[in-house]
KOLLUM-100995 format. One line per 2 residues: their letters; for each residue x, y, z of C-alpha. Coordinates in Angstrom, 3 decimals, always signed. Example, Ala and Ser with C-alpha at 12.3 -4.5 7.8 and 13.67 -1.06 7.14 Angstrom:
BEGIN
AS> +12.300 -4.500 +7.800 ~ +13.670 -1.060 +7.140
END
This chain:
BEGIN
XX> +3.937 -76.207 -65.465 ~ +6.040 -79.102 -65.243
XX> +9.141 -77.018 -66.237 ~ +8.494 -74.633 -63.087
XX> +8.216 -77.550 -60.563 ~ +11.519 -78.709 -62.394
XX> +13.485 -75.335 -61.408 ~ +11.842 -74.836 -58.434
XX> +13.470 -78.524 -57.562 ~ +16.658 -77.553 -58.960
XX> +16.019 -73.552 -56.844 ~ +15.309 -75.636 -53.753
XX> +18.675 -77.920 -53.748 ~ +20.711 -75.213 -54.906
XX> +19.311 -73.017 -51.807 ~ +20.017 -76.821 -49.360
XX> +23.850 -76.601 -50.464 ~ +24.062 -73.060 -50.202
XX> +22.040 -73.150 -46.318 ~ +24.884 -75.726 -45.551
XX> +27.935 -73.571 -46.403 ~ +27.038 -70.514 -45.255
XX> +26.467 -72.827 -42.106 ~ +29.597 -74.470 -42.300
XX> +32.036 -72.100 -43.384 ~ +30.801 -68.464 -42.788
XX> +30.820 -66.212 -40.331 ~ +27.525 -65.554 -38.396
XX> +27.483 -62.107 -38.783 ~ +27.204 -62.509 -42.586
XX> +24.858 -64.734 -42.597 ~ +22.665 -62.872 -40.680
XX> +22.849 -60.129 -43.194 ~ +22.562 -62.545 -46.130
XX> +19.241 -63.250 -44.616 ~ +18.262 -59.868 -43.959
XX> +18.922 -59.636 -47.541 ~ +16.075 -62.726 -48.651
XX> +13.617 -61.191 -46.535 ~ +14.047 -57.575 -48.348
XX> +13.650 -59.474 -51.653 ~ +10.667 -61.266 -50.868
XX> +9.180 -57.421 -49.666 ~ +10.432 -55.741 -52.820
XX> +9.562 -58.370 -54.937 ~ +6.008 -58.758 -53.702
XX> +5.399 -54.662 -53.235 ~ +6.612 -54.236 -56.724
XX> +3.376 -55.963 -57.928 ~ +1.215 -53.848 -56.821
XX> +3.515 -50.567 -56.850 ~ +5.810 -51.620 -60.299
XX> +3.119 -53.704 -62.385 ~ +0.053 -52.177 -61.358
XX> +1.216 -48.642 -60.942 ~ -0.604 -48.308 -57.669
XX> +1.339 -46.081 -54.706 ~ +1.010 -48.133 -51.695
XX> +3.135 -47.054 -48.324 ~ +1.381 -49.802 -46.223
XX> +3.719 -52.676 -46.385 ~ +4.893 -52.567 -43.128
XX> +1.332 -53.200 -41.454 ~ +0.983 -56.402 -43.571
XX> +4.709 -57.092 -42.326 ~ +3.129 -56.440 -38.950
XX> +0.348 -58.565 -39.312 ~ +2.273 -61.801 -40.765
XX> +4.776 -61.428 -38.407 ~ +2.570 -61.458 -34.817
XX> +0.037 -64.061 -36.230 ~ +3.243 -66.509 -37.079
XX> +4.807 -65.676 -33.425 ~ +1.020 -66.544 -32.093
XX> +1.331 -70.133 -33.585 ~ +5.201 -70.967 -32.660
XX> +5.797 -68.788 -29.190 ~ +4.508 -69.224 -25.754
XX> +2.602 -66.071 -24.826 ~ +2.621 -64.452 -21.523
XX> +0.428 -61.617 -20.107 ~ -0.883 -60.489 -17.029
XX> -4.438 -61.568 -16.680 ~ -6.091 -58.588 -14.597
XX> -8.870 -61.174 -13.272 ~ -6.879 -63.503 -12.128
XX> -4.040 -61.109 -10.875 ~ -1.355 -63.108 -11.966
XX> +0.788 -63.427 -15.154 ~ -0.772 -66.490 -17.522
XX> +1.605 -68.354 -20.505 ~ -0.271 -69.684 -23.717
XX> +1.342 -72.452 -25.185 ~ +1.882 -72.609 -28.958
XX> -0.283 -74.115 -31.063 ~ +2.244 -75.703 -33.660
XX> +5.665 -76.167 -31.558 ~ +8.666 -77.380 -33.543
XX> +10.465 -76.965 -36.897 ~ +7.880 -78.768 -38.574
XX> +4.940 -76.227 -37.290 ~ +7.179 -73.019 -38.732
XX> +5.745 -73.217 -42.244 ~ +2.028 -73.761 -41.447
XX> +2.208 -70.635 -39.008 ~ +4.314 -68.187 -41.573
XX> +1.333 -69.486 -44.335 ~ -1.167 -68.424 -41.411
XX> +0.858 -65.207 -40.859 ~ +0.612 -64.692 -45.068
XX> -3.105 -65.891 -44.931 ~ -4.176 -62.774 -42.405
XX> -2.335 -60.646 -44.553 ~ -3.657 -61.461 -47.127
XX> -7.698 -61.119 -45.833 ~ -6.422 -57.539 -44.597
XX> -5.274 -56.662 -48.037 ~ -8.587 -57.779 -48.846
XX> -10.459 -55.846 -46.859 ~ -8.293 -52.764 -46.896
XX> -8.131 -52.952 -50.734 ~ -11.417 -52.994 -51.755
XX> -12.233 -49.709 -50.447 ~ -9.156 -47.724 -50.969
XX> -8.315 -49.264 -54.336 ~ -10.871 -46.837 -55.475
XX> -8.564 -44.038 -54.958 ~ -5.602 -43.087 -57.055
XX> -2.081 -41.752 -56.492 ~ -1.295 -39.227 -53.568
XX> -4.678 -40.279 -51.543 ~ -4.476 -44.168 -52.480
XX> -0.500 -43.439 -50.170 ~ -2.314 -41.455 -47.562
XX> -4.550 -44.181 -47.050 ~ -2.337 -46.971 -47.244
XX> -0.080 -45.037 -45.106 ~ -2.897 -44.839 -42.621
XX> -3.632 -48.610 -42.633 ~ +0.355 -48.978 -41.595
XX> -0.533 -46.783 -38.988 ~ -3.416 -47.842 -37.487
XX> -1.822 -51.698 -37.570 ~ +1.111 -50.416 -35.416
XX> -1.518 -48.266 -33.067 ~ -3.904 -51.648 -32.214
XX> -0.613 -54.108 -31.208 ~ +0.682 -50.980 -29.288
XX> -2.549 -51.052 -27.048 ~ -2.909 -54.676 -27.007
XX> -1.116 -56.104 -23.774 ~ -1.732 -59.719 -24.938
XX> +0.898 -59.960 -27.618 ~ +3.303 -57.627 -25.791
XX> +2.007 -54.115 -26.473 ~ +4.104 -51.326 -26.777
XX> +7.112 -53.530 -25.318 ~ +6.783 -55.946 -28.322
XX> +6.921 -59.932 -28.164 ~ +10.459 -61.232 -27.122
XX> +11.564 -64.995 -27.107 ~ +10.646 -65.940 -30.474
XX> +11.984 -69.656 -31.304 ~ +15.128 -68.970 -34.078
XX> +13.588 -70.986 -36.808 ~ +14.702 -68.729 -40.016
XX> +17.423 -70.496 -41.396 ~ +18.672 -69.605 -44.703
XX> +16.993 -72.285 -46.390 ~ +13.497 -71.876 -45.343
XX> +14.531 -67.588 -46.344 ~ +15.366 -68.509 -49.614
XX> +12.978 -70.681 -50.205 ~ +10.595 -68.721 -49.832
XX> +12.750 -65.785 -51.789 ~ +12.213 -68.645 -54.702
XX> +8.760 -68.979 -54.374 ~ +8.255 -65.163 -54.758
XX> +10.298 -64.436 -57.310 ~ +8.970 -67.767 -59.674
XX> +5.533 -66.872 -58.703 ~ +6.141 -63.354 -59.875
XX> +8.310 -64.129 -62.834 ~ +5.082 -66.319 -64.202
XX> +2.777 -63.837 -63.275 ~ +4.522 -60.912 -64.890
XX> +4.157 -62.990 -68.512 ~ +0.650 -64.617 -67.285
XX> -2.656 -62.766 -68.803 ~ -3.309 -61.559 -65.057
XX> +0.273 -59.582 -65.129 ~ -0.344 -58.064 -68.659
XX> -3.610 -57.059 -67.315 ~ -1.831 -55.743 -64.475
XX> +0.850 -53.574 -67.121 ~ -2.142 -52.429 -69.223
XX> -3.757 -50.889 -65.700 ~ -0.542 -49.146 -65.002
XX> -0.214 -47.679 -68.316 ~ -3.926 -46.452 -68.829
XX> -6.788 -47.651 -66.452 ~ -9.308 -46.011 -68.672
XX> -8.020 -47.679 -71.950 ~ -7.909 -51.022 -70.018
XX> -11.547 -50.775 -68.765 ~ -12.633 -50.206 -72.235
XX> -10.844 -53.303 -73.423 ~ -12.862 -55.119 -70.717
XX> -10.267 -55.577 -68.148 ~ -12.400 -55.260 -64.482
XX> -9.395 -53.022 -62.822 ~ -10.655 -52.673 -59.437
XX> -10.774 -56.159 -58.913 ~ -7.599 -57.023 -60.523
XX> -6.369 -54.057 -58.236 ~ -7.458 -55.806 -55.449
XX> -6.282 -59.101 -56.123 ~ -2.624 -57.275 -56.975
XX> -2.754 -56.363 -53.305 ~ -3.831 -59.398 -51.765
XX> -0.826 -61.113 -53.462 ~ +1.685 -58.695 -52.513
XX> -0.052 -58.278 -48.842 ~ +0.249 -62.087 -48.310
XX> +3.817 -62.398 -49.520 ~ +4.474 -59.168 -47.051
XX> +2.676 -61.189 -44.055 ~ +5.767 -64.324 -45.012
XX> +8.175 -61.829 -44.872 ~ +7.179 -60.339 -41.429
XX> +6.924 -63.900 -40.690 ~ +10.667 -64.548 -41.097
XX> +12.033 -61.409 -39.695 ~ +10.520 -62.071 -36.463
XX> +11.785 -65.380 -36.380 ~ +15.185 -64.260 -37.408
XX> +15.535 -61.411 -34.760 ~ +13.484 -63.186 -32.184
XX> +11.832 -60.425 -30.870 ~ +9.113 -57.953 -32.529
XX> +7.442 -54.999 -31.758 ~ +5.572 -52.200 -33.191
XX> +8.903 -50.132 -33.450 ~ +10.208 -52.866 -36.219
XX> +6.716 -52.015 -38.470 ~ +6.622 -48.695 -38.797
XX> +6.397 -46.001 -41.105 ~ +9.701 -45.948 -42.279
XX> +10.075 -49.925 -42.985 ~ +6.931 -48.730 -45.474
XX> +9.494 -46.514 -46.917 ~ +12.706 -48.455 -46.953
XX> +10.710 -51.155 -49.428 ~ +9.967 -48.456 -51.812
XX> +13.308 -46.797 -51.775 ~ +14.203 -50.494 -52.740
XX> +11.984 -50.519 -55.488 ~ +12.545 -47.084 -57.079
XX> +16.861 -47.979 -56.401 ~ +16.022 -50.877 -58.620
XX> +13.420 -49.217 -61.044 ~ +9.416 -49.851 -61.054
XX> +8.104 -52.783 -62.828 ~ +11.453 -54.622 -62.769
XX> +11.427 -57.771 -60.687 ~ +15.305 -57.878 -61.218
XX> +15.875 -54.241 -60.357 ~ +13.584 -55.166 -57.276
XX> +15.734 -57.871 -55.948 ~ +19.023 -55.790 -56.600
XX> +17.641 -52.601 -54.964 ~ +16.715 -54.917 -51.689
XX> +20.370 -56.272 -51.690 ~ +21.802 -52.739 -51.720
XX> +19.781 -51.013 -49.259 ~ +19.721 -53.814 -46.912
XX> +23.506 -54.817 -47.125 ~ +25.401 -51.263 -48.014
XX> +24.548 -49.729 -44.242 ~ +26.350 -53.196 -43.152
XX> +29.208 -52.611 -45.571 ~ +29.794 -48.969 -44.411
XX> +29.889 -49.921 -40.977 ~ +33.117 -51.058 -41.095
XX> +34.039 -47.807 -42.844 ~ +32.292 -45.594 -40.135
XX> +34.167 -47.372 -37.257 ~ +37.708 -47.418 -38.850
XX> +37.352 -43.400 -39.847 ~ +35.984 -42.578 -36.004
XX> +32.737 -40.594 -37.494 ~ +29.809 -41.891 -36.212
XX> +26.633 -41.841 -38.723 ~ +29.078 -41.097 -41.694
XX> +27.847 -44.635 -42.962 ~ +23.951 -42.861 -43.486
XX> +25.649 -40.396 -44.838 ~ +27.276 -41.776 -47.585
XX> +24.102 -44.029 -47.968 ~ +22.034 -40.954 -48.208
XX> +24.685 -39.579 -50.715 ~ +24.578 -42.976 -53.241
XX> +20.487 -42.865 -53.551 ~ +20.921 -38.730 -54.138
XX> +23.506 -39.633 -56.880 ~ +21.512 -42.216 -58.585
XX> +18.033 -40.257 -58.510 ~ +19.999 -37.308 -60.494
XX> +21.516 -39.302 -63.184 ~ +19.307 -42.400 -63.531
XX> +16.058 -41.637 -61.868 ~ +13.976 -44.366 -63.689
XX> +16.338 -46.597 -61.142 ~ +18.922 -49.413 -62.430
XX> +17.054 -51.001 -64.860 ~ +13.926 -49.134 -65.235
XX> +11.386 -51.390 -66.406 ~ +13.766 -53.771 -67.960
XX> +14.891 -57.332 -66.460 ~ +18.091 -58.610 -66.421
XX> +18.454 -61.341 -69.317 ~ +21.435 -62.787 -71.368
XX> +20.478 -60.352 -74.246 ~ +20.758 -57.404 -71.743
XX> +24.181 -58.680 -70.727 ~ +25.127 -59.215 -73.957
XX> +24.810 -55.324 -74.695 ~ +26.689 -54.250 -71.869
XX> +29.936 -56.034 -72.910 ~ +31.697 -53.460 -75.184
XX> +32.932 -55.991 -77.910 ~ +29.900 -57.934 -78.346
XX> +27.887 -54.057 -78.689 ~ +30.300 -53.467 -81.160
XX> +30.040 -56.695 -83.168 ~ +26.206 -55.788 -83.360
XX> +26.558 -52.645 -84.518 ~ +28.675 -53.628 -87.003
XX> +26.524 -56.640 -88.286 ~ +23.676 -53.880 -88.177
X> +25.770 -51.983 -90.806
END
């Protein structure tokens, strides 16, 4: 334990210096996409617990996204509807104003998520495969549905003048958080647990291992980590809406995920750098060729390409370690095969 709160010391400073260049010395622009970046990992990262380690299908990411995201903006943002009664419009001041309040109101954000995981895992955790997606799916959908009909946060308009408090640091701090958390969980008993569900449920409830509620506590962790995420985005873009939760965000986190491979935390993290930053990179090539959309195009083309000749993703189920690396360079393969000789 000590040695974690060591490199999560070490994680933090590194992420301080790196906050300040990018600050310093880069351009906005990038930035902004570096940061889009963090918040992808922390999504992948935390879906590929319950979709990678558990082997559950679960397209309702975007709702817990949803969820973090408008309870956060409730804590930090001034609020302002028109009150019927009083025919007038009516601001709410925030409850935690400042830098200093960000953090307690993305943990709030997490927290919600979290209980809704809860609530919307215990029943549906029952189910398996194609109808355990349909009703995740549905979850998304009926998260999206209630903030579209409720005029209070914004409705179908969404929630404008969020204050701009995701920096980079307080991104990739929390993108260290995740990925430590899951790293020790993936080689805790609770993440073996987890790996013997995926492989055979049946064979793990014999061995004594209670899956439904190691299912369900799976999704709560993932679900909370999704609520911190939504958190950030909306206080990077200042401004949500239900348009920014929907279906397809669902999607784009498992396209992540299956880019990267299932079950891999470092195939996770590399598939949400892709996906998020290659439409960004291609932009430049779409604008300079005079095509409009040829940038989804070739995007569309890459994930095609990769699903026909490596469809267990980048790394599988493998992570990324100095033994790995030493296989992939050519003269150190060869100097193993020939000591294996």
């Amino acid at each position: 334990m000590g040695r974690m709160i060591s490199i999560l010391v070490v994680a933090l400073a590194v992420v301080f210096g790196v906050n300040w260049f990018l600050d310093s010395f880069i351009d906005t622009y990038v930035v902004r996409v570096v940061n889009l970046c963090g918040i992808s990992i922390i999504l992948a990262v935390s879906l590929n617990v319950i979709n990678g380690l558990c082997g559950q299908f679960s397209l309702g990411h975007a709702g817990f996204m949803a969820i973090g995201a408008y309870v956060s903006a409730y804590f930090t943002t001034t609020l302002r509807y028109f009150d019927e009664a009083q025919a007038k419009y009516v601001s709410v001041e925030p409850l935690l104003g400042g830098q200093w309040g960000f953090v307690p109101a993305l943990i709030a954000g997490g927290l919600a998520a979290a209980v809704a995981g809860a609530v919307v895992g215990i029943p549906t955790l029952r189910l398996k495969g194609d109808y355990l997606a349909i009703a995740t799916l549905g979850f998304g959908e009926i998260v999206t549905i209630m903030i579209t009909n409720f005029e209070k946060i914004g409705g179908a308009n969404g929630l404008p003048g969020l204050p701009a408090y995701s920096s980079t640091f307080w991104i990739y701090a929390f993108v260290v958080v995740v990925v430590m958390f899951s790293w020790y969980l993936q080689r805790s008993t609770f993440g073996r647990a987890l790996i013997a569900i995926r492989e055979n449920e049946l064979a793990a409830e014999v061995m004594g291992i209670p899956a439904s509620r190691m299912k369900v506590m799976a999704f709560i962790y993932g679900a909370f980590f999704a609520g911190i995420a939504g958190g950030l985005l909306g206080h990077l873009l200042q401004t949500i809406s239900p348009a920014t939760f929907n279906f397809m965000k669902s999607i784009e986190v498992v396209v992540m995920l299956v880019l990267g491979g299932l079950g891999s935390m470092t195939g996770a993290i590399v598939g949400a750098i892709v996906l998020t930053a290659l439409p960004e990179a291609l932009r430049d090539v779409e604008s300079g060729i005079g095509l409009p959309g040829v940038r989804m195009v070739v995007y569309s083309l890459v994930l095609i390409l990769l699903m026909i000749f490596r469809p267990q993703g980048v790394f599988g189920q493998k992570e990324l370690s100095l033994k790995l690396l030493g296989r992939l360079i050519p003269g150190r393969r060869a100097k193993d095969s020939g000591g294996e000789e």
